[in-house]
Structures are given as C-alpha cells and as structure tokens.
N, CA, C and O of each residue as an XYZ file, in Angstrom:
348
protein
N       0.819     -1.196      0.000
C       0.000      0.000      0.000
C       0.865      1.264      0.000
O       0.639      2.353     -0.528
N       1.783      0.900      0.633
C       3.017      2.500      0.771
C       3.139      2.435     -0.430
O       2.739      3.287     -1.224
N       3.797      1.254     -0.740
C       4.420      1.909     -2.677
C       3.853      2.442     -3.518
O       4.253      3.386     -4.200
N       2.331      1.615     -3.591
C       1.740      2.860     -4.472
C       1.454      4.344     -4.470
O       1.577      5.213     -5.333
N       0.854      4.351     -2.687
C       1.313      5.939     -2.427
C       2.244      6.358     -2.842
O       2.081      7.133     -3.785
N       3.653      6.095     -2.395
C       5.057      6.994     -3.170
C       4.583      7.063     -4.393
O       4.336      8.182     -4.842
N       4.319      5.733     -5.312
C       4.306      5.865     -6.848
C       3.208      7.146     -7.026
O       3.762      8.230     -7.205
N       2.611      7.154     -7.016
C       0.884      8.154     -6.975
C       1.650      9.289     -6.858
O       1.876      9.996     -7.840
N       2.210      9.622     -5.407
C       3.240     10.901     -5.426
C       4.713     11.462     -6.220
O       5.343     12.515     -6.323
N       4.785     10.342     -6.594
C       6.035     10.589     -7.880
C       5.520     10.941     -9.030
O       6.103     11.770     -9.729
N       4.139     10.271     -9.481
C       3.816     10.357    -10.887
C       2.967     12.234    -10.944
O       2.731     12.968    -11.903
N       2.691     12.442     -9.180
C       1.795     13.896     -9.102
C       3.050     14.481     -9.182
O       2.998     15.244    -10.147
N       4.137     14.525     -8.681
C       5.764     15.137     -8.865
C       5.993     15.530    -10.340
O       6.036     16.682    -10.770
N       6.152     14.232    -11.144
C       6.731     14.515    -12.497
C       5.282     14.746    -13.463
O       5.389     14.223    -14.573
N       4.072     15.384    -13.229
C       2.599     15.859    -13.554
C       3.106     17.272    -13.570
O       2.934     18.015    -14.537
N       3.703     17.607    -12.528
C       3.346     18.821    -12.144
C       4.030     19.706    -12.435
O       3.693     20.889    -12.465
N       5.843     18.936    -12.871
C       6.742     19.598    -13.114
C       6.662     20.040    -15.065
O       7.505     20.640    -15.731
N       5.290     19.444    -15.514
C       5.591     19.668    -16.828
C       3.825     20.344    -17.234
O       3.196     20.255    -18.289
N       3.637     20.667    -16.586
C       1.994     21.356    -16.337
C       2.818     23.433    -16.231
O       3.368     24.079    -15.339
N       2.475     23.682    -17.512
C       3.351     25.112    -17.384
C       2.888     26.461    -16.244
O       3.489     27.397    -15.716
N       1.414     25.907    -16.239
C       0.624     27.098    -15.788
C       1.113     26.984    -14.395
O       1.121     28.084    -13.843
N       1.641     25.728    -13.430
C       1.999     25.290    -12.476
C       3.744     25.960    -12.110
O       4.139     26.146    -10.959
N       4.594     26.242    -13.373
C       5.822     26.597    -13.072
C       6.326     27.681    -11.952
O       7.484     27.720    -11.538
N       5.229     28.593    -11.508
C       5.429     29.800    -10.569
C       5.543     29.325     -9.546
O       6.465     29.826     -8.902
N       4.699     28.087     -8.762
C       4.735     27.535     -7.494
C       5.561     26.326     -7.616
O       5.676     25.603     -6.626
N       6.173     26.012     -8.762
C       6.920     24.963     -8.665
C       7.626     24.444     -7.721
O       7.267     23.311     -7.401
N       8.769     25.003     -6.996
C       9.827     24.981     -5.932
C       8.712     24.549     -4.944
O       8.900     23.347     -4.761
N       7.525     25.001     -4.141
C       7.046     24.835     -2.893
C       6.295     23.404     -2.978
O       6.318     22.440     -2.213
N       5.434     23.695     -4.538
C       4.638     22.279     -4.699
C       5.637     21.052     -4.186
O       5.279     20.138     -3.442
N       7.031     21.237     -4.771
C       7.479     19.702     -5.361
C       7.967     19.843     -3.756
O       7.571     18.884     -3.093
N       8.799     20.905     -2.930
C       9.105     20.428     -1.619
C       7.745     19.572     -0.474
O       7.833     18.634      0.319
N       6.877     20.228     -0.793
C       5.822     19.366     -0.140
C       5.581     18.144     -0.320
O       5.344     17.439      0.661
N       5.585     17.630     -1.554
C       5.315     16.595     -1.868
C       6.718     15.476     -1.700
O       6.640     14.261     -1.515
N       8.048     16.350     -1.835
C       8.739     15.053     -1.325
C       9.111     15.080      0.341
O       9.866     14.269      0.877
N       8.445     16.140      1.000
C       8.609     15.877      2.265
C       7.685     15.239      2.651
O       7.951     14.660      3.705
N       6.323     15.002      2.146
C       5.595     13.487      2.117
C       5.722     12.051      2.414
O       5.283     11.245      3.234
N       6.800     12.083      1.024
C       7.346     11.109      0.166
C       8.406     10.623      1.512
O       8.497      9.481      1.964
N       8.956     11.528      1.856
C      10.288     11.397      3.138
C       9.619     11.056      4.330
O       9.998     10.119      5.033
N       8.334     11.989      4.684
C       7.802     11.034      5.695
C       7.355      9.615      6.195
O       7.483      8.945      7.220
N       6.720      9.479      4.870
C       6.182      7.913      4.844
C       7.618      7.461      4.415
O       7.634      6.629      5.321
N       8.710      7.305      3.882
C       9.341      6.431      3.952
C      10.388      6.347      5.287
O      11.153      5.408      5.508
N      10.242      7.465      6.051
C      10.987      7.314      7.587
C      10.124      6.499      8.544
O      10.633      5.957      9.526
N       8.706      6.398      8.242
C       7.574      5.699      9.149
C       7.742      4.624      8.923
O       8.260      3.860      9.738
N       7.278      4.208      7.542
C       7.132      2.858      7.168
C       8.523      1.791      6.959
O       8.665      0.611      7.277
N       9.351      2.654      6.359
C      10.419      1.631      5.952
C      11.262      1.908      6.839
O      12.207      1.126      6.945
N      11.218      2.783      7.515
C      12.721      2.418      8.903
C      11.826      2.109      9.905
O      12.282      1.603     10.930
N      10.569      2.326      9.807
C       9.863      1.534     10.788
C      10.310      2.360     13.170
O      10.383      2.199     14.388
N      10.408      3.168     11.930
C       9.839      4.464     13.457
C       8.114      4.830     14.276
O       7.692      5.019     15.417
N       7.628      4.780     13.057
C       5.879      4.563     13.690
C       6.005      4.212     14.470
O       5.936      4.968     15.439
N       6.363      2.415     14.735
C       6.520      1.949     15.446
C       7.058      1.367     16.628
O       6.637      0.486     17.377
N       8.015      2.016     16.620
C       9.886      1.748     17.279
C       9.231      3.176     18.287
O       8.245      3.904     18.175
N      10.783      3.041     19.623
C      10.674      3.739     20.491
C      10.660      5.408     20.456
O      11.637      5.781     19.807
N      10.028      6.305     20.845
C       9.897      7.785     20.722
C      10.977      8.476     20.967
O      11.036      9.693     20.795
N      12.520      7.322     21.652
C      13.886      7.807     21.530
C      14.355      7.674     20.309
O      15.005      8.580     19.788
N      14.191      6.967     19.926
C      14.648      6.470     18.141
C      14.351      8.022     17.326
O      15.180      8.843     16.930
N      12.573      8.064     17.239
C      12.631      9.001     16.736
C      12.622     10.490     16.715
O      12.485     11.336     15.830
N      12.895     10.520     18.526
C      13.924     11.589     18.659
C      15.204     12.335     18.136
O      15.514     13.502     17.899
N      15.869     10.951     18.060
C      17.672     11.061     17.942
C      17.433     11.729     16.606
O      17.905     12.796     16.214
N      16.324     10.614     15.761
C      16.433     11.167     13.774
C      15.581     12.500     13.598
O      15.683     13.233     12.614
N      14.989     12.654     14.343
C      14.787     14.190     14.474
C      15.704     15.219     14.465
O      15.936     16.078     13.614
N      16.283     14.955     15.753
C      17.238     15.881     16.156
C      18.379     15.917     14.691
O      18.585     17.035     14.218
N      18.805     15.177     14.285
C      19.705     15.213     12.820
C      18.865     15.530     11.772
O      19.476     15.738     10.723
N      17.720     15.629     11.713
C      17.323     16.199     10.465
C      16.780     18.042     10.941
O      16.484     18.964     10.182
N      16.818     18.016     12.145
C      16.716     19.679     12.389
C      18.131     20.410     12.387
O      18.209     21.626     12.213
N      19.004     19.776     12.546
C      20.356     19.965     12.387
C      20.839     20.480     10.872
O      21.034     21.608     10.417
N      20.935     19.250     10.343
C      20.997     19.013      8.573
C      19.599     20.133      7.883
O      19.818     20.737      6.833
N      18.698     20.235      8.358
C      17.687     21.753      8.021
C      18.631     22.916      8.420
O      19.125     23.428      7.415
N      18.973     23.406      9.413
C      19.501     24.255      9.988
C      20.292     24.850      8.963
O      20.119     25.945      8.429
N      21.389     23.802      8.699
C      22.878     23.315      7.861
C      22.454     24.213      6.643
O      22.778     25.288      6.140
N      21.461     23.086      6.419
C      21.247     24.051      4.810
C      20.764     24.956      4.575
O      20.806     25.418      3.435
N      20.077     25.587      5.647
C      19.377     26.728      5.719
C      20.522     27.739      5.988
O      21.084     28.501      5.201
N      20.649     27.609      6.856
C      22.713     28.458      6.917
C      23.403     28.876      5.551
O      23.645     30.052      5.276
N      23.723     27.715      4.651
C      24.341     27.773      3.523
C      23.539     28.167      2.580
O      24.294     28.330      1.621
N      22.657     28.382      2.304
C      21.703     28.584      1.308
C      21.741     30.194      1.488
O      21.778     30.810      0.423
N      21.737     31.099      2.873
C      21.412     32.101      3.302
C      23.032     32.765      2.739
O      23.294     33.614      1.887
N      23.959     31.892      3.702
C      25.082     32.512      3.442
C      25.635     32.585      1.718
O      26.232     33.480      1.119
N      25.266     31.570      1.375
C      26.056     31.560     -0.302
C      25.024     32.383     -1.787
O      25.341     32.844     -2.884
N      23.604     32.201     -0.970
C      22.676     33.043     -2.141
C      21.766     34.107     -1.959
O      21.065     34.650     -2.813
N      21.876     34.406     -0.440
C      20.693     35.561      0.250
C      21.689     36.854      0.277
O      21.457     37.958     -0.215
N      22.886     36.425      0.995
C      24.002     37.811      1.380
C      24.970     38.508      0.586
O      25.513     39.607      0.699
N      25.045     37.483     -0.329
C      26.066     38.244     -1.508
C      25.133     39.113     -2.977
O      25.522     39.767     -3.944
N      23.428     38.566     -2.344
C      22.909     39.669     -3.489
C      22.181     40.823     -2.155
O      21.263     41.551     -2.531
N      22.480     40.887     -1.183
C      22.394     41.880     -0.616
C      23.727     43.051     -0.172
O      23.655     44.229      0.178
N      24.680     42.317     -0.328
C      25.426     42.956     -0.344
C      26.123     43.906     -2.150
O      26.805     44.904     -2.386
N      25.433     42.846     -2.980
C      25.718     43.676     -4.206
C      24.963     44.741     -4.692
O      25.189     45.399     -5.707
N      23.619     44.923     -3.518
C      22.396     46.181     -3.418
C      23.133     47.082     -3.112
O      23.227     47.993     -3.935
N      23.931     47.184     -1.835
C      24.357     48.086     -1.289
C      25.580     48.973     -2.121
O      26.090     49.962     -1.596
C-alpha cells in the first residue's frame, strides 16, 4: 500500500513539473510533496511509527540539524552576496 502511495506521489511530482501554468509555485509544490514522500518512507520503511519515541527523537534531532545546515548555507552563499551587491 506504501508503494503505491510513493508511486501516486512521484507520478503527481513529475505531472506537475511539466503542467506550465503550475511553473510559478513549482519549488514549494514539489518540496511538499517530497517531504511526504520522506515522511512515509521514515515511518514505514525504517519503521519508526513503530519503534521507540527515543529512536525518533535522535532522527529528528539530525534532520533539524541538517535543516539548519542548509538553511545556513543557502542564506550565506545566495541571500548575502545579493544583498550585499544592493548596497
């Protein structure tokens, strides 16, 4: 039953990326949908649903980290150097 969900959400992924009128929201659509895609496969296939609320603590805590990370670098390498080329 998961797989077809993912599949269903891959095939609405690569729908959406070629649907033109859709290209403006592109970036937010497709992050939603593979943070979906990432959820159900951290539930189901590493099988955290079910496993202890330390487990999925710890993989929390590294994916707010690794968010952080890239949120950092993303800011520092493409937000500040076109604010600083305003000035």
């Amino acid at each position: 039953m998961i797989a077809i969900i993912l599949t269903v959400i891959t095939a609405v992924e690569v729908a959406v990326f070629y649907i033109p009128a859709l290209h403006p929201v592109l970036p937010p659509v497709l992050l939603i949908l593979s943070a979906a895609k990432f959820a159900l496969v951290v539930m189901f296939f590493m099988h955290l649903k079910f496993d202890s609320k330390v487990f999925s603590g710890v993989f929390l805590a590294g994916l707010a980290i690794a968010t952080f990370m890239v949120s950092a670098l993303f800011l520092l390498y493409h937000w500040l150097p076109a604010v600083e080329a305003k000035l």
